[in-house]
N, C-alpha and C positions, 0 to 999 in steps of 0.2 A: 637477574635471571628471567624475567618475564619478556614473551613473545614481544610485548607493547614499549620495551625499553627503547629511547629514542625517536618515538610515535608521538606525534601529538592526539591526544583523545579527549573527545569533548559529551557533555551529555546538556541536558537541558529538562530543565520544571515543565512538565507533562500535565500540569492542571485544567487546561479546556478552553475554557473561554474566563477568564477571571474576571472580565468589566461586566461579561452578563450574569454568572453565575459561580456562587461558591463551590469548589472542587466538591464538597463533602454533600450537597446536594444530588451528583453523580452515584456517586458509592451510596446515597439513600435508597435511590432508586432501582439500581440494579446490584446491593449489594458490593462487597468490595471488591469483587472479580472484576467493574470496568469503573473506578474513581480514582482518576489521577497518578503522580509517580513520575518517575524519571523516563525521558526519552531511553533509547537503545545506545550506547556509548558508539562513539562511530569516530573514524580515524580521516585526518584531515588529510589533502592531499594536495596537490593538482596536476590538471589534467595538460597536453601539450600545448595550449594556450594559453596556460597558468592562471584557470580558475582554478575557483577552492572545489573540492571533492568532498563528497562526505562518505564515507564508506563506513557499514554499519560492522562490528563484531563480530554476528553473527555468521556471515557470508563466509569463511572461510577458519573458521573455530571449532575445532575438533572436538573438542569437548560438550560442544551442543548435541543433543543426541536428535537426528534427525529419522522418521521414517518417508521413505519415498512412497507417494500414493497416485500422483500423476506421473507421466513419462512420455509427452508426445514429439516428435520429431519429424520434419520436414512434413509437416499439413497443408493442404491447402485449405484455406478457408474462404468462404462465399456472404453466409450470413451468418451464421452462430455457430461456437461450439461450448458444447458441454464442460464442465470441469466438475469432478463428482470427487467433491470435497464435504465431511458432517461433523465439519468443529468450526470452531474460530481461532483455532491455536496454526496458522502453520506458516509456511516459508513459502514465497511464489516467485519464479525465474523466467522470464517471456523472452525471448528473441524475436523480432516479427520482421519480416522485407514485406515493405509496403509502396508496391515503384510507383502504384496511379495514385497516392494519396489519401485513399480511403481513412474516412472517420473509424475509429477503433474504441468500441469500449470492454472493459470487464465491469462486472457485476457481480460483487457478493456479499454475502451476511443478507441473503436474500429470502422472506417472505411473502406470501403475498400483501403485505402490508406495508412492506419497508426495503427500501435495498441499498448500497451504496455502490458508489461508480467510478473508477477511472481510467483512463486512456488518452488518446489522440488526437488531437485535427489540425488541418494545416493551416485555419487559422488562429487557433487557441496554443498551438504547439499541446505540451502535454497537460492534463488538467486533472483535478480533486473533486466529485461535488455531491457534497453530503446535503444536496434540495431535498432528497427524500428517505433520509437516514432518523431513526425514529429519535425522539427529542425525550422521549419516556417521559412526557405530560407537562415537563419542564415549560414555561410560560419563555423560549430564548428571544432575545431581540432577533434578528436578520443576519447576524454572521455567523450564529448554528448555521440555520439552511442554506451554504452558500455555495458558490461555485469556485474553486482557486485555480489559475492557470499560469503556466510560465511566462507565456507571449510566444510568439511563432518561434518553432525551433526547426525549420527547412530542412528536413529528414525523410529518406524513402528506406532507412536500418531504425528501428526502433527498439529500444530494451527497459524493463520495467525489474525492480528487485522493490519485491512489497514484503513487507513484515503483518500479517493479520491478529493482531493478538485481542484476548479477551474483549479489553473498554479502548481499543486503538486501532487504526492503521498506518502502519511508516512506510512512504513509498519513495527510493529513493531511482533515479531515473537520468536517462542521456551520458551513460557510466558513470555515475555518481555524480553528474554534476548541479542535478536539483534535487533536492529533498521536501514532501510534505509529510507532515507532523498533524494526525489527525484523531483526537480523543474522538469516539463515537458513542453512542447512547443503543447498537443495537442490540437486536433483543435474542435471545441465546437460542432460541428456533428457527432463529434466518440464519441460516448456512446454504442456503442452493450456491451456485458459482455456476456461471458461464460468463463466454467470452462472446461478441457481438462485431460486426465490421459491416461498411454499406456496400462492399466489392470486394473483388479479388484479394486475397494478402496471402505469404503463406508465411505460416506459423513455424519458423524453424526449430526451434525448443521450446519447450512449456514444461517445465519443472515444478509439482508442487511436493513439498516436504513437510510434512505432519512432526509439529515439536510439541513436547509437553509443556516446554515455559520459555520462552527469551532470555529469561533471564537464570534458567539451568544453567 
């Protein structure tokens, strides 16, 4: 009887970086609200050139209780805009037409000390990069601060579905057909959010949804 009968659904060990640092060192530092656990269970798929998809639970789960706090629709954007988001719990949905190619980033879990970033460029395609995401005094080799990118993905339609949770970010992208899986270390008074572009783009939808757990 469950929704998921017939579904293939996969999750994955959410520990961080295990060759530099033990999971329980995370949950030392920030408490257990950002140490380790399971990815988001996410439903395999593929897309009309038969990659694997990874489509997360959440996106379409009724029973997540979500509140709506963003709602922007048809924007143009030049250099920045706002996202006036004060958690690290919540759901983000982007749509963006981007026809001259313009670098796209977002930014959030943002202090003035620490922030984390991802987005666009035409020649990174879509990228992760937690260079400046706090490490909470943790001594990490170089693949804490690093930068992940897909390789060029030759796109002027761009879409983003991120998961911001407590000690994580899941960003799944190109309609599900990449996924990053990113434990983070930031620190629970970086919540600014905005979005960033070096030209013209407009922002079709920008959806953010305030949840109380992922895993509600």
């Amino acid at each position: 009887n469950s929704e998921y009968y017939g579904k293939s659904i996969a999750m994955s060990w959410y520990s961080g970086l295990p060759a530099a640092a033990e999971a329980g060192l995370y949950a030392g530092v920030r408490s257990t609200w950002n140490g380790g656990g399971f990815t988001i269970p996410v439903i395999f798929g593929l897309d009309e050139n038969l990659g694997l998809t990874q489509t997360p639970i959440t996106k379409d789960n009724a029973k997540l209780e979500k509140t709506n706090i963003v709602n922007v629709v048809n924007e143009n954007v030049n250099e920045k805009l706002d996202i006036n988001v004060n958690n690290h719990t919540y759901e983000l949905i982007a749509h963006i037409d981007n026809p001259n190619k313009e670098n796209i980033s977002f930014v959030v879990n943002e202090n003035k000390y620490e922030k984390t970033t991802f987005g666009w460029t035409k020649e990174e395609g879509y990228f992760f990069d937690r260079s400046l995401t706090s490490a909470a005094s943790i001594k990490f080799d170089k693949t804490y601060h690093s930068r992940y990118k897909t390789g060029v993905v030759d796109k002027t339609s761009l879409d983003f579905y991120v998961l911001v949770d407590n000690g994580g970010i899941e960003m799944f992208v190109d309609n599900f057909r990449y996924a990053f899986y990113n434990l983070t270390l930031s620190s629970k008074d970086a919540i600014k959010a905005y979005l960033t572009t070096t030209g013209d783009i407009t922002v079709t939808s920008l959806q953010v949804n305030e949840v109380t757990s992922i895993w509600k």
